[in-house]
C-alpha positions in Angstrom: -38.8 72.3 34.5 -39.0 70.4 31.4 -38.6 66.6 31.2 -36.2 65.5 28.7 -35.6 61.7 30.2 -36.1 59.8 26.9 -39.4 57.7 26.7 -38.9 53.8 27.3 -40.2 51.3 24.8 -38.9 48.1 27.0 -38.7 48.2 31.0 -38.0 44.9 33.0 -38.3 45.3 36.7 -36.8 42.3 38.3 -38.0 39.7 35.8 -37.8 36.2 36.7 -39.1 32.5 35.0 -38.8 29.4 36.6 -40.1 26.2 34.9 -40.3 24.2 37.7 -37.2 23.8 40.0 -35.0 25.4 36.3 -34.3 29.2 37.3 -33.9 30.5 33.5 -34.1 34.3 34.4 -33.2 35.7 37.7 -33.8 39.1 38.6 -33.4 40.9 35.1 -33.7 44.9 35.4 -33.2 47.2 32.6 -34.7 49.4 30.0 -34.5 50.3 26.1 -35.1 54.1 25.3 -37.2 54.7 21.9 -34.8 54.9 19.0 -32.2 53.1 21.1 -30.2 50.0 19.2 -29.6 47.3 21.7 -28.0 44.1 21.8 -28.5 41.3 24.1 -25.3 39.3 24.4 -24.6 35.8 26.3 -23.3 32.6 25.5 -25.7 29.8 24.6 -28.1 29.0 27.0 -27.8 31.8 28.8 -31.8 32.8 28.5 -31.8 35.2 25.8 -34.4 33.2 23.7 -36.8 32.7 26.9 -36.3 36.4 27.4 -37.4 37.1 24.1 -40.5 35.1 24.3 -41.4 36.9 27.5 -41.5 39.9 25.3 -43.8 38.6 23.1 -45.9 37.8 25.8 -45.2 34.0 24.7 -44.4 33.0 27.7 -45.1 34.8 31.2 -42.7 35.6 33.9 -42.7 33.9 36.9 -42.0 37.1 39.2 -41.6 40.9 38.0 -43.0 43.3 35.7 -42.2 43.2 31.7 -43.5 46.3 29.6 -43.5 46.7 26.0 -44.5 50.7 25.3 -46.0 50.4 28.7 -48.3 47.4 27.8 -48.0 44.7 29.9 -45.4 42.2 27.3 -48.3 39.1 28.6 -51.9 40.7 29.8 -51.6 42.9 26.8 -49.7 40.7 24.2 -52.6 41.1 21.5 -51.4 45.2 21.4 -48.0 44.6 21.9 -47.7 42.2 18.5 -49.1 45.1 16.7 -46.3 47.1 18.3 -43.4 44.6 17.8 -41.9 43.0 14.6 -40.4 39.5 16.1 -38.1 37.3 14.6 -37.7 33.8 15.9 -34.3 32.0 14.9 -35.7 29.2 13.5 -39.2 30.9 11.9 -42.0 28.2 11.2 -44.4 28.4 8.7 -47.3 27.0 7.4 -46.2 23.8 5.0 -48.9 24.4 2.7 -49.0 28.0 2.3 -46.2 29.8 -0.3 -44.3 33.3 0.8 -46.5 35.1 -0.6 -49.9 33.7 1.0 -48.1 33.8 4.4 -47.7 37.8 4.2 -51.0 38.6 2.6 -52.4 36.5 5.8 -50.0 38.5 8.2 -51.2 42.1 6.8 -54.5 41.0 6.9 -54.1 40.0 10.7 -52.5 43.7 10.8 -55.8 45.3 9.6 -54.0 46.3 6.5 -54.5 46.5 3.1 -52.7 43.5 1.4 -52.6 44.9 -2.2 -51.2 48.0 -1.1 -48.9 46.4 1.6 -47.7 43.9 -0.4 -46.9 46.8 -3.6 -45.2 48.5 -0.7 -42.9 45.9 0.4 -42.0 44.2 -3.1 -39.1 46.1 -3.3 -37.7 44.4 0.2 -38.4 41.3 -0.9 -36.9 41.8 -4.2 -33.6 43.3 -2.4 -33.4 40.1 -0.2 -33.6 38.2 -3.4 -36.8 36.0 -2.6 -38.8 37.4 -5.6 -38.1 34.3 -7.7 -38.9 32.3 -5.0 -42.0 34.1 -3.0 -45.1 32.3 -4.7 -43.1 28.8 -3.8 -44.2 26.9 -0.4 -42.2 28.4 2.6 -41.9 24.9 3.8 -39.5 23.9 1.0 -37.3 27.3 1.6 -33.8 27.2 3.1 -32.9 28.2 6.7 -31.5 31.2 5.5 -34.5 31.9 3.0 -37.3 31.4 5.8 -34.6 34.0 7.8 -35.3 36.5 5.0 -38.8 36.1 5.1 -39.7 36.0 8.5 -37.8 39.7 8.4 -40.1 40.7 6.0 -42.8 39.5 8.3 -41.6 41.4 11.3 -41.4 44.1 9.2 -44.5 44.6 7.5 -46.2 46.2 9.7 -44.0 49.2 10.6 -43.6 48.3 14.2 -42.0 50.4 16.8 -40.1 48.1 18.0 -37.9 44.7 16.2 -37.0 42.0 18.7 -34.4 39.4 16.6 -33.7 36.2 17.9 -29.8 35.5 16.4 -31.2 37.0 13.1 -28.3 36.6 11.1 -27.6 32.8 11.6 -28.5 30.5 8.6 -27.6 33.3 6.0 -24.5 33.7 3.7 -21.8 36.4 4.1 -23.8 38.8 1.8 -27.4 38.7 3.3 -25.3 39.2 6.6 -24.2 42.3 5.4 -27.6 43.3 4.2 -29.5 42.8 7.6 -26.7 44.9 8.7 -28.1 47.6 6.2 -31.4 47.0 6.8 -31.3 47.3 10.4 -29.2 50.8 10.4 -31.8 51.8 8.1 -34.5 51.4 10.3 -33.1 52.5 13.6 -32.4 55.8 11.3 -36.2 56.4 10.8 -36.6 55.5 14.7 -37.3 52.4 14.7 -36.1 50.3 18.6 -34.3 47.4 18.0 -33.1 44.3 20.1 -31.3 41.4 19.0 -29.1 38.9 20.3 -26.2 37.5 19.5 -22.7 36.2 20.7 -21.3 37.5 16.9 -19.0 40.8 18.4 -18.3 42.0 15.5 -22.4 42.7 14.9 -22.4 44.4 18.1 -19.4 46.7 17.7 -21.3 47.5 14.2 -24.9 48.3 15.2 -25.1 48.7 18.9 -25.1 51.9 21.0 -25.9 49.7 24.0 -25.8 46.2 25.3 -27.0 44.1 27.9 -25.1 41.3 28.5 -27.0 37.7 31.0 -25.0 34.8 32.0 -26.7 31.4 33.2 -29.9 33.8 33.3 -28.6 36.7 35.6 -27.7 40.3 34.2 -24.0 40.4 34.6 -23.6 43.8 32.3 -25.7 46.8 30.6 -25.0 50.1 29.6 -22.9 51.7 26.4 -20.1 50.1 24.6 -18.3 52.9 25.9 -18.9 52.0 29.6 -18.4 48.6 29.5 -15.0 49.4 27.8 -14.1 51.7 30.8 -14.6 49.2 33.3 -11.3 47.0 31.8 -9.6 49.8 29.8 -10.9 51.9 26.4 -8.3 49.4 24.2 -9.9 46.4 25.7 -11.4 44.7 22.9 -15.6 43.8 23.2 -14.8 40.1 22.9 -12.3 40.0 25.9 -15.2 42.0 27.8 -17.4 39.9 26.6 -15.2 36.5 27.7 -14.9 38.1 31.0 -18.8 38.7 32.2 -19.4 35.5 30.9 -16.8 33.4 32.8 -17.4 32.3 36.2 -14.9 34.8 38.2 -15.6 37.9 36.4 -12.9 40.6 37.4 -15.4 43.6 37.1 
């Protein structure tokens, strides 16, 4: 009998962190298929950033096991950042290096060819308007301009799998709309993605699925569909949303 179970990209098997006596995850179990859109959802402070930089094999977990394309996300993290693209919300950069230098030096970390990568993502920086702007320091950029170009960064590289951190905050209504774009079109040609956000209106646009983590325990995952079941198919995702998030949840 063939297997057709789809192939995992992200597993978490009852991930924890502590830093010291704060419990920031607790228990966290779930998976993200290859291909699969994702969104992690809960209110602020509710660990999705430390999460994120578990991934990334920033930081390492405290109990549990974290894979990324069955690489451990922290013994293995110098693989898995050729496998991830990984946006920070607030992306630093080097104050004496312009746009342009930072993503020669990125592609060259990459083992790629910067003439030819940077010929091949022109047009991506030119679409996110930064063409006028990429041979100026990345230090004197706005929020939403060091946004744009840390997607570029996490792009580069044509990585399996994009992990955004709140990607859409700092930028106007129009770049909003563009990321949206951007990130359909990649998820078309297979790309994983996971991002957070507590924007519901992102969710209901991009996501087939969501995991949802309240004061650092899983409180939700699964479809948009079968989250809506649980209160009612014309419940609206923010009321779900409000209700896994409050103290006495009713499902």
């Amino acid at each position: 009998m063939t297997n057709t179970a789809p192939s995992l990209i992200i597993q978490l098997d009852h991930v924890s962190k502590f830093f010291g006596d704060k419990i920031a995850l607790n228990d966290i179990s779930f998976s993200v298929p290859v291909g699969q859109f994702c969104g992690l959802l809960g209110p602020n402070g509710a660990g999705k950033t430390t999460l994120f930089r578990l991934l990334m094999g920033i930081l390492k977990t405290t109990e549990g096991k974290m894979l990324i394309d069955h690489y451990d996300a922290f013994d293995d993290r110098v693989v898995v950042k050729q496998i991830v693209g990984f946006l920070p919300d607030e992306p630093v950069f080097y104050s004496y290096m312009t746009g342009q230098e930072i993503l020669e030096l990125s592609a060259a970390m990459h083992g790629l060819d910067i003439k030819y990568t940077m010929e091949q993502i022109f047009p991506l920086i030119d679409r996110l308007r930064l063409s006028g702007d990429i041979r100026s320091y990345a230090d004197e950029y706005s929020r939403g301009m060091k946004k744009k170009l840390g997607l570029i960064l996490a792009l580069l590289h044509s990585p399996k799998l994009l992990i955004l951190d709140e990607p859409t905050n700092g930028l106007d209504v129009e770049s909003t709309h563009l990321f949206y774009d951007l990130m359909l079109e990649e998820s078309q040609r297979g790309t994983t993605v996971i991002f957070s956000t507590h924007l519901m209106d992102q969710v209901s646009r991009l996501c087939s699925h969501v995991v949802v983590i309240n004061e650092g325990k899983q409180v939700a995952k699964g479809s948009l569909s079968e989250l809506r079941a649980t209160l009612g198919p014309k419940t609206s995702l923010e009321e779900i949303f409000l209700n896994l998030t409050t103290r006495n949840p009713t499902i």
